[in-house]
C-alpha positions in Angstrom: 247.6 -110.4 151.7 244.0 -110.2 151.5 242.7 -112.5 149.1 238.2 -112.7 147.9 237.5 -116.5 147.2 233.6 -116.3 145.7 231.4 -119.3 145.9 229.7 -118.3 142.9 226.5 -119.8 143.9 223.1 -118.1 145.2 223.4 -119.2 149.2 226.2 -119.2 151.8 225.3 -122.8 152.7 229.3 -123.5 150.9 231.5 -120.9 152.9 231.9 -122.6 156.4 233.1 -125.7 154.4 235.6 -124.0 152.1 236.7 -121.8 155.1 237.4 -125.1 157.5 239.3 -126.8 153.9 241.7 -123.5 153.3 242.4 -122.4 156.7 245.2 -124.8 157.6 247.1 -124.0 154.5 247.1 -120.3 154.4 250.7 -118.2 154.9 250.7 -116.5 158.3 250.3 -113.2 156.2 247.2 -114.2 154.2 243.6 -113.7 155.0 240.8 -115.3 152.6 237.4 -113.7 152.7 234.8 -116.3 151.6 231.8 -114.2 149.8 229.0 -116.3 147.8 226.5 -114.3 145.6 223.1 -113.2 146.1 221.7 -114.4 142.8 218.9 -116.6 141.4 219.4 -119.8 140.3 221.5 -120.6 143.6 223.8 -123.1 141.8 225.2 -123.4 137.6 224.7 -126.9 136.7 223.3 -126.0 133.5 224.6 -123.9 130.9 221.7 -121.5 130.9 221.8 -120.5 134.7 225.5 -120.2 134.5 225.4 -117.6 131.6 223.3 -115.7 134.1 226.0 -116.3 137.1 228.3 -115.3 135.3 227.7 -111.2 135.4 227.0 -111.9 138.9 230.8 -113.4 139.3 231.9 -110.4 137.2 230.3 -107.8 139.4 231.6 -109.4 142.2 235.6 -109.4 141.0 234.9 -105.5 140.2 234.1 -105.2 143.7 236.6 -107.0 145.0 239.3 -104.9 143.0 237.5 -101.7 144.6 237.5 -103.5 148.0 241.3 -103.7 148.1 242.0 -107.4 147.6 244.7 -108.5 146.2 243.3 -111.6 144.2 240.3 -112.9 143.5 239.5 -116.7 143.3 236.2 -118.1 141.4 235.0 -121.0 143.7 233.9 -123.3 141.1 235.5 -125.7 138.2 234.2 -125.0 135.7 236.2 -121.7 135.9 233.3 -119.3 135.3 233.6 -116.0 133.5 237.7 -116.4 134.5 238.4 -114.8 130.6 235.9 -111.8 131.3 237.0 -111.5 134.8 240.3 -111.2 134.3 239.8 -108.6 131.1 238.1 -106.8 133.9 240.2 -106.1 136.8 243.8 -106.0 137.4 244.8 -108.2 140.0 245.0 -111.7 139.2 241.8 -113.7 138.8 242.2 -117.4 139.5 240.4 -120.3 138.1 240.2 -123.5 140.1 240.4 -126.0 136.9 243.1 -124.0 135.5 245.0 -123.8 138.4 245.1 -127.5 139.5 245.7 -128.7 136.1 248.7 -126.2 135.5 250.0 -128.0 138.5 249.2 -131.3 138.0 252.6 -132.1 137.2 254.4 -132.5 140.8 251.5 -134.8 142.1 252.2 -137.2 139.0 252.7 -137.7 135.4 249.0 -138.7 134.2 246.0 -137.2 135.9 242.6 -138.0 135.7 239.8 -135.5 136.7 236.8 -136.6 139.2 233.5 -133.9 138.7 230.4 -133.7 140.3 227.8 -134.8 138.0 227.0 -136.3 134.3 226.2 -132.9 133.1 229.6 -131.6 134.5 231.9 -133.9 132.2 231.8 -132.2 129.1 232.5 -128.6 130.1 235.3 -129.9 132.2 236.9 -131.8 129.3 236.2 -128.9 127.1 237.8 -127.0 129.5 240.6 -129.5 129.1 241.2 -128.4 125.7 241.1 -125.1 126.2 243.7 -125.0 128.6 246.0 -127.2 126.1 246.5 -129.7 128.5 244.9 -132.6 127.4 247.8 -135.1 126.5 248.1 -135.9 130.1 244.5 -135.7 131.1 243.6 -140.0 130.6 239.7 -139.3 131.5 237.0 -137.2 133.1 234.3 -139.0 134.9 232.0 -138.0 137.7 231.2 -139.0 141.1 227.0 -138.8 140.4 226.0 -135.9 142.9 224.7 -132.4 142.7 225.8 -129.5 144.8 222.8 -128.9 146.6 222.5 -132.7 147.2 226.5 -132.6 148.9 226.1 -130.6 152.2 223.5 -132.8 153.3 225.7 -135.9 153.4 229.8 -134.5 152.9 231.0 -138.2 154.7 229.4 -139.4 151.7 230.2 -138.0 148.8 233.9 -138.1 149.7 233.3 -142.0 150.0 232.1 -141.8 146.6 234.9 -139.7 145.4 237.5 -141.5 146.8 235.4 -145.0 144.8 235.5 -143.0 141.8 239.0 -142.1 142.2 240.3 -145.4 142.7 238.3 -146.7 139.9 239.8 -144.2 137.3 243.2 -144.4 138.4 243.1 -148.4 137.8 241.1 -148.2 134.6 243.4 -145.6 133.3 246.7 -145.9 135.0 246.7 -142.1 135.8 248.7 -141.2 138.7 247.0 -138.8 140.0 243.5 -137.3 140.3 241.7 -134.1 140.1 238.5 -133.5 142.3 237.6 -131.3 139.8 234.9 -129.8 141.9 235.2 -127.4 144.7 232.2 -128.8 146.9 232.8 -132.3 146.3 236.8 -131.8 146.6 236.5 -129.9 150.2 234.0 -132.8 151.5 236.7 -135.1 150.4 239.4 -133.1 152.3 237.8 -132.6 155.8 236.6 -136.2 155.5 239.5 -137.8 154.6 241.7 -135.7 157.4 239.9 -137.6 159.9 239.9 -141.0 158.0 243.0 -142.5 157.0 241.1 -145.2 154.6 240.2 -142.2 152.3 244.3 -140.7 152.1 245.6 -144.0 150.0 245.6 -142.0 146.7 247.5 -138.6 145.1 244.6 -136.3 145.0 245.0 -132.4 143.9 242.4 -130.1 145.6 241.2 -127.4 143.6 240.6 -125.1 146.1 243.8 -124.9 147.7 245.6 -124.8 144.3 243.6 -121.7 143.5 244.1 -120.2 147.1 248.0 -121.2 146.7 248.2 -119.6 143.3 246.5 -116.5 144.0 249.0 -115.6 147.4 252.0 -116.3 144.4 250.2 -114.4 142.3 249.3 -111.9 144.5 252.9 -111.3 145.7 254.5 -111.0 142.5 251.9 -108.2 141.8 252.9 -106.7 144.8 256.1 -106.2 143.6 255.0 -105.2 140.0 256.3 -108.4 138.7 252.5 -109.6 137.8 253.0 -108.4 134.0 249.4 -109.7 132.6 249.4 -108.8 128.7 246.6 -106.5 127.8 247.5 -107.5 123.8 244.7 -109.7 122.3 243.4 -112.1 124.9 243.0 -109.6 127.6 243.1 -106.7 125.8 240.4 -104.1 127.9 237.4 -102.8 126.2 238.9 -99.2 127.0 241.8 -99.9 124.6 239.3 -99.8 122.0 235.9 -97.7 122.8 236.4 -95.6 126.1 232.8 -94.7 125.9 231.5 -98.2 125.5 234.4 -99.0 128.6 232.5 -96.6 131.0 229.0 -97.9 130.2 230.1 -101.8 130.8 231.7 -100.3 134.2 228.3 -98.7 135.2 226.8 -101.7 134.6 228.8 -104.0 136.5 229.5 -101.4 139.1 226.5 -99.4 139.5 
């Protein structure tokens, strides 16, 4: 199984630390290649730059369906272009947010969700909504760092992820929490595997339930029993205008 987990951000400064945070928890039969995008702005902290990411992490799911793998995983919470992505290609694209959430359930009854920054709390509790699962979601807060801030120091923003998490879980009484960023979530992990202070709380790691999704995912489309609808939601442009479908895939495919 060959899954495509994109750091949808403009610099490879991300993949060693994702790579070092999956590794350990990968079947014997999967391989994860860690790709980042060549794009300007490097990162999507504001809306603006993310709309312009966005056909950037489009592009690069098209090519990952033409480069044989078998899933493709969008490195980043707020689940960027996952909708347009996954009207796109046909193996399964997975979303980190969505992923976590949907399996939220075995790590406890309540969750709470830990993001980056500020600016990152309403789109991840929009996101919340969207997903329908926000009767169990008690509160989205931040830890108060920006991506390009967190490889310069990963000790400490898992210190203050693990503050933040505490914090929330008391103030709340959720029973588990969300690092509901990829960056700030693998600095927690390879921190916290080599300081048992940091391991006192349930904590869900986006990036491994995306990777752990897309190898169930991945199998059952192995099989043909990945049955995504093509009715409304993901319905494919070609369904409607082939003309119009062969221009979008010349854009996004060159």
């Amino acid at each position: 199984m060959l899954i495509c987990f994109l750091n949808p951000f403009g610099t490879p400064a991300y993949n060693q630390l994702i790579r070092d945070v999956l590794r350990p928890t990968l079947q014997a039969t999967t391989e994860v290649e860690i790709r980042n995008l060549d794009v300007s702005p490097e990162n999507i902290d504001y809306y603006a730059a993310k709309h312009l990411v966005e056909v950037g992490i489009m592009k690069a799911a098209v090519q990952a369906e033409a480069d044989g793998f078998d899933a493709f995983v969008i490195g980043c919470c707020y689940d960027p272009a996952l909708t347009q992505c996954r009207e796109l290609v046909n193996i399964p694209v997975i979303g980190p947010l969505e992923a976590s959430i949907a399996n939220s359930r075995p790590f406890g009854h309540r969750y709470a969700i830990v993001t980056d920054h500020h600016k990152a709390v309403p789109e991840i509790a929009d996101r919340v909504r969207l997903y329908g699962q926000e009767a169990n979601c008690k509160a989205v807060t931040s830890v108060g760092w920006y991506i390009d801030d967190m490889i310069k120091d990963p000790a400490a923003v898992a210190a203050d992820a693990y503050g933040a998490s505490s914090r929330v879980m008391k103030e709340t009484g959720a029973e588990t929490i969300v690092i509901a960023c990829t960056i700030v979530s693998a600095c927690y992990e390879i921190t916290a595997a080599a300081d048992p202070n940091l391991r006192g709380i349930s904590v869900i790691d986006p990036n491994l339930m995306a990777v752990k999704q897309a190898e169930m995912l991945a199998n059952l489309n192995a099989v043909g029993r990945y049955r995504m609808s093509r009715r409304g939601y993901y319905e494919q442009l070609e369904a409607h205008n082939k003309k119009q479908a062969a221009e979008l895939s010349f854009i996004l495919s060159g």
